[in-house]
C-alpha positions as CSV (number, residue, x, y, z in Angstrom):
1,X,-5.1,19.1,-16.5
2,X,-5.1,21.1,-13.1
3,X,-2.6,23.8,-12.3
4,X,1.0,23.2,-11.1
5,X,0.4,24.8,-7.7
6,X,4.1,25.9,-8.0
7,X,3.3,27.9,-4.8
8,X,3.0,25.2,-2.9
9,X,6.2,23.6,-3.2
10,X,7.4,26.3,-0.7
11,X,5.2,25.1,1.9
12,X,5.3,21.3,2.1
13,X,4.0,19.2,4.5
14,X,5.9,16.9,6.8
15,X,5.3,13.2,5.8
16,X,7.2,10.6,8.4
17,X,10.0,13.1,9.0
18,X,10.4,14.5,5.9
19,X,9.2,17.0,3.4
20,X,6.7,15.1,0.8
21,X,5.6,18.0,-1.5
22,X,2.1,17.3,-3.8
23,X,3.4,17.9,-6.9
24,X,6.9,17.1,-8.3
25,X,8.2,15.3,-11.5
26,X,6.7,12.4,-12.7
27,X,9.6,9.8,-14.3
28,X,8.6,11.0,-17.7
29,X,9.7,14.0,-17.2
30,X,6.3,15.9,-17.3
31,X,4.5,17.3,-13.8
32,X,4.1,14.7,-11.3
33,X,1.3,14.8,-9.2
34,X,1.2,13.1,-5.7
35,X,-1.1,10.1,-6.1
36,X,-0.7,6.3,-5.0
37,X,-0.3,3.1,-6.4
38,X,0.6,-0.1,-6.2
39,X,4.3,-0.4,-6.4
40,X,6.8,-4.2,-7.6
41,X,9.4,-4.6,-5.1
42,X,11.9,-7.6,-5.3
43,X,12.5,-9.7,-2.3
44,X,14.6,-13.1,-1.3
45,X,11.8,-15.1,-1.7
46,X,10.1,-13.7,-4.1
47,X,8.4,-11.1,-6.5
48,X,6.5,-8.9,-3.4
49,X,3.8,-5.4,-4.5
50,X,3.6,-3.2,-2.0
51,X,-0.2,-0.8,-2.0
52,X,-1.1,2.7,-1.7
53,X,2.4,3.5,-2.8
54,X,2.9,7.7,-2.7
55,X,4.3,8.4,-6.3
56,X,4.3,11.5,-8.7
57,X,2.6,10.5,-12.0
58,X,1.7,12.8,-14.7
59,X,-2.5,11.6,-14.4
60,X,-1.5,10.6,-18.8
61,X,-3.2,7.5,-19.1
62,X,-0.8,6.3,-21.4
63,X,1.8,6.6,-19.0
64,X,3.3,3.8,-16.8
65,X,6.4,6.4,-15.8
66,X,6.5,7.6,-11.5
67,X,8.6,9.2,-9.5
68,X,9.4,7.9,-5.7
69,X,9.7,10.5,-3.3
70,X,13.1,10.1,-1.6
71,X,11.4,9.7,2.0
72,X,8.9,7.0,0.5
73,X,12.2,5.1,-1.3
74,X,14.0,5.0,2.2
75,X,11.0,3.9,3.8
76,X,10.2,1.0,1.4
77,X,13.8,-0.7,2.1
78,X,12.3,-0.9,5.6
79,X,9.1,-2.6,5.0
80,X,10.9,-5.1,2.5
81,X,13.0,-6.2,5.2
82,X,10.2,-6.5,6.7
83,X,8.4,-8.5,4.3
84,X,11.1,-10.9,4.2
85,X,11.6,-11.3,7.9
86,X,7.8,-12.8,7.5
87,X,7.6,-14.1,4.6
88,X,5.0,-12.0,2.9
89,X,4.9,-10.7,-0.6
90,X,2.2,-8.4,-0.7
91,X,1.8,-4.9,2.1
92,X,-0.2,-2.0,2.2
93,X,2.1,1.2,2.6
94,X,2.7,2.8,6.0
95,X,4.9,4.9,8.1
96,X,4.6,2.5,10.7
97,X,4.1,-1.1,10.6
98,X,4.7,-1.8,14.4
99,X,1.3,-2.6,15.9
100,X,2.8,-1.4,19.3
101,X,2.6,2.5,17.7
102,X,0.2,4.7,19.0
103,X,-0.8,7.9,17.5
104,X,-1.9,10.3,20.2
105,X,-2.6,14.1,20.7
106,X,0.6,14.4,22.8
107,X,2.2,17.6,21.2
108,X,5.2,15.2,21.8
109,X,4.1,12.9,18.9
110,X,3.0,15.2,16.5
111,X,5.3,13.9,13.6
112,X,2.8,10.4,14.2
113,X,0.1,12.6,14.2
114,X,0.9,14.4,11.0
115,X,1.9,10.9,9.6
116,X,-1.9,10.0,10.5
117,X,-3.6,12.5,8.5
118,X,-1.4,12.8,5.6
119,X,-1.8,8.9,5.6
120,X,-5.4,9.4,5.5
121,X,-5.4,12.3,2.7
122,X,-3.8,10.0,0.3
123,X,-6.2,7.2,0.5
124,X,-7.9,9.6,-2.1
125,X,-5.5,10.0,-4.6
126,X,-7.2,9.1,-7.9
127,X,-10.1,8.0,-6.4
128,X,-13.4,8.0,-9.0
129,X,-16.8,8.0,-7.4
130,X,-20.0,7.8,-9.2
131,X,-20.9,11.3,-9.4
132,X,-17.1,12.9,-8.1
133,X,-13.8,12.4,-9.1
134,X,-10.5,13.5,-6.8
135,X,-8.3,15.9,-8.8
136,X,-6.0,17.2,-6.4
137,X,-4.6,15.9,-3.1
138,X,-2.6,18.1,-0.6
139,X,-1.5,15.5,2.5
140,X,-2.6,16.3,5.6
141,X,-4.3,19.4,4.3
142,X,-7.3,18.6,1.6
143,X,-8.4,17.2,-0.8
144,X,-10.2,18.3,-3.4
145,X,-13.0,16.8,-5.4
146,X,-15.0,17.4,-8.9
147,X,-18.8,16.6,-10.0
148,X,-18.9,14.6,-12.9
149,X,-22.5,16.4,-13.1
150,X,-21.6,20.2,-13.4
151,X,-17.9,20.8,-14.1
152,X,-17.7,23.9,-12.5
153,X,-19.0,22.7,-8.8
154,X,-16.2,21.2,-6.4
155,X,-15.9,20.2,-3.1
156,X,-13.0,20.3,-0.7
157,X,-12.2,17.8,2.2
158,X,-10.1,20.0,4.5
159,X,-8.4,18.8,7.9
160,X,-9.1,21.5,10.7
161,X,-7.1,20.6,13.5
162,X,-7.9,23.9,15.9
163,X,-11.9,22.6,15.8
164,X,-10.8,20.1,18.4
165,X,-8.3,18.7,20.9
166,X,-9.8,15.2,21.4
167,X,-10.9,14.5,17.7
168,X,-9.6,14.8,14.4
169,X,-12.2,16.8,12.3
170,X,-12.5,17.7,8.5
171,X,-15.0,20.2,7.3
172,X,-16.7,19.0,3.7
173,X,-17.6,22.3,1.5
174,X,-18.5,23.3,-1.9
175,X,-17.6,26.0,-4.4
176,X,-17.6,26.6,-8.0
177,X,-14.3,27.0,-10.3
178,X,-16.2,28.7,-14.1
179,X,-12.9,29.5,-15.6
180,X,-10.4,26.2,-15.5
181,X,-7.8,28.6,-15.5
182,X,-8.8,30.0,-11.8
183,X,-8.6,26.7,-10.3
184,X,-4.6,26.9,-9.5
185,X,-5.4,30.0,-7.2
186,X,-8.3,28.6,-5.7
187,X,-6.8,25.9,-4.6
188,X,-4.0,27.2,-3.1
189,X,-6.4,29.6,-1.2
190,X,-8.5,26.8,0.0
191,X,-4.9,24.9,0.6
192,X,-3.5,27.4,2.7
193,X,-6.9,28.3,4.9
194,X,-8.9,30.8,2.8
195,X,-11.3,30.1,0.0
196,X,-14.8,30.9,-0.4
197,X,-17.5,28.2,-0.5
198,X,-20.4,26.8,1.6
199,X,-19.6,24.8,4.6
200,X,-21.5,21.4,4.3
201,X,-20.1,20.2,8.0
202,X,-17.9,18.8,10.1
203,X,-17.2,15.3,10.1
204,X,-14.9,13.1,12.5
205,X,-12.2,11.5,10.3
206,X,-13.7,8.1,11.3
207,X,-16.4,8.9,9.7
208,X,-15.5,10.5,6.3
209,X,-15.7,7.4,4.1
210,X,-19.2,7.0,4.8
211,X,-20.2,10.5,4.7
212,X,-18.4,11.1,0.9
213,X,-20.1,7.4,-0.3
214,X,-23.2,9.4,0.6
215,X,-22.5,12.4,-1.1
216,X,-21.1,11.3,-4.4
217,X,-22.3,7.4,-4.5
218,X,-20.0,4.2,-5.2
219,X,-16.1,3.9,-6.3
220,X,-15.1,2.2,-8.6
C-alpha cells in the first residue's frame, strides 16, 4: 500500500469552498484514501445513486466501509433536492449542476476554476488501464500512475497552471520509485512542484483522455 503522505494534510487543496484533503480516514477506521464511487442516496420517490462520489476508502478489497468528506456530505443534500425537484434517481457528482455556470480564467472565479481541475483529477481515482494503474490522486494537483509492466517506472499527470493563461495544461512525465519505501517522498516532491523525471509533454486538459488511452491502452 502507498505511503500516508501525512505531509500533505497541511497543504490541502480547495474543493467547492472547502478544504478536501487526499488522504483521511476510511469508515473502517484504517487510512482513507481519496477515490470515487458510486454512492445510495434516499429520495421521496425513490432509492436514487449518485456517481463519481469523492470518498476515503482504505483501497482493502474486502472493504465496503468510506468516509464522506464533510464538504461532499453538504453538497449531496443539494443535488438530492435536486434529484427530486426532477424526478431523477440516478446523477453524476458535481460542484455545480446549473448549466448556466461558466468556468472562466477570471481571477474572480478561481474557486470554479479550482473546482474544475480538482473535478477533473478525480475522474482517475482507481482507474486500471491495461498496462497502468492510478495509485494516488492529489485534486487539482496530480495524479500519479504505475506500469503493470515494470513496477518501479511511474508516471505523473501534473496540472501546470503558470504554462498558460488561455488553456489549462498538464505535463505527462515518468520516473522510477526502486525502493517502495521512497515513494511517500517522492510523491510529495512531485506533489508540491519538484521531482525528478523525464518530461513526456504537455497536453491541453481536453485532450488527456486520449493521450493516457494511448499511452497505457484500455480501462477496464
Amino acid at each position: 500500500m502507498i505511503g500516508t503522505l501525512d505531509h500533505l494534510k497541511g497543504a490541502e487543496p480547495v474543493m467547492g469552498n472547502e478544504p478536501l484533503a487526499p488522504i483521511d480516514e476510511c469508515g473502517c477506521g484504517d487510512i482513507g484514501y481519496l477515490t470515487t464511487r458510486t454512492v445510495p442516496i434516499d429520495l421521496a420517490h425513490g432509492a436514487g445513486k449518485v456517481h463519481n462520489v469523492p470518498v476515503y476508502h482504505c483501497r482493502a478489497a474486502s472493504c465496503d466501509e468510506y468516509t464522506l468528506p464533510p464538504a461532499v456530505a453538504r453538497r449531496l443534500e443539494t443535488i438530492a433536492e435536486k434529484m427530486e425537484e426532477t424526478g431523477a434517481l440516478d446523477e453524476a457528482f458535481s460542484w455545480t449542476l446549473e448549466p448556466d455556470d461558466v468556468i472562466s480564467y477570471d481571477p474572480s472565479k478561481n474557486a470554479a476554476q479550482t473546482s474544475l481541475i480538482q473535478g477533473f483529477t478525480l475522474r482517475f481515482a482507481g482507474r486500471e488501464y491495461e498496462d497502468a494503474e492510478t495509485v494516488f490522486v492529489v485534486p487539482s494537483v496530480a495524479v500519479f500512475f504505475r506500469s503493470k509492466l515494470d513496477k518501479t517506472e511511474h508516471y505523473v499527470l501534473r496540472y501546470e497552471p503558470e504554462l498558460s493563461s488561455t488553456e489549462r495544461l498538464f505535463s505527462l512525465s515518468k520516473f522510477y520509485v526502486d525502493e517502495p519505501a521512497l515513494a511517500e517522498e517522492v510523491f510529495e516532491d512531485w506533489a508540491q512542484g519538484g521531482g525528478q523525471g523525464k518530461e513526456l509533454g504537455v497536453i491541453r486538459m481536453d485532450d488527456v483522455e486520449d493521450i493516457l488511452a494511448d499511452e497505457f491502452g484500455d480501462t477496464y
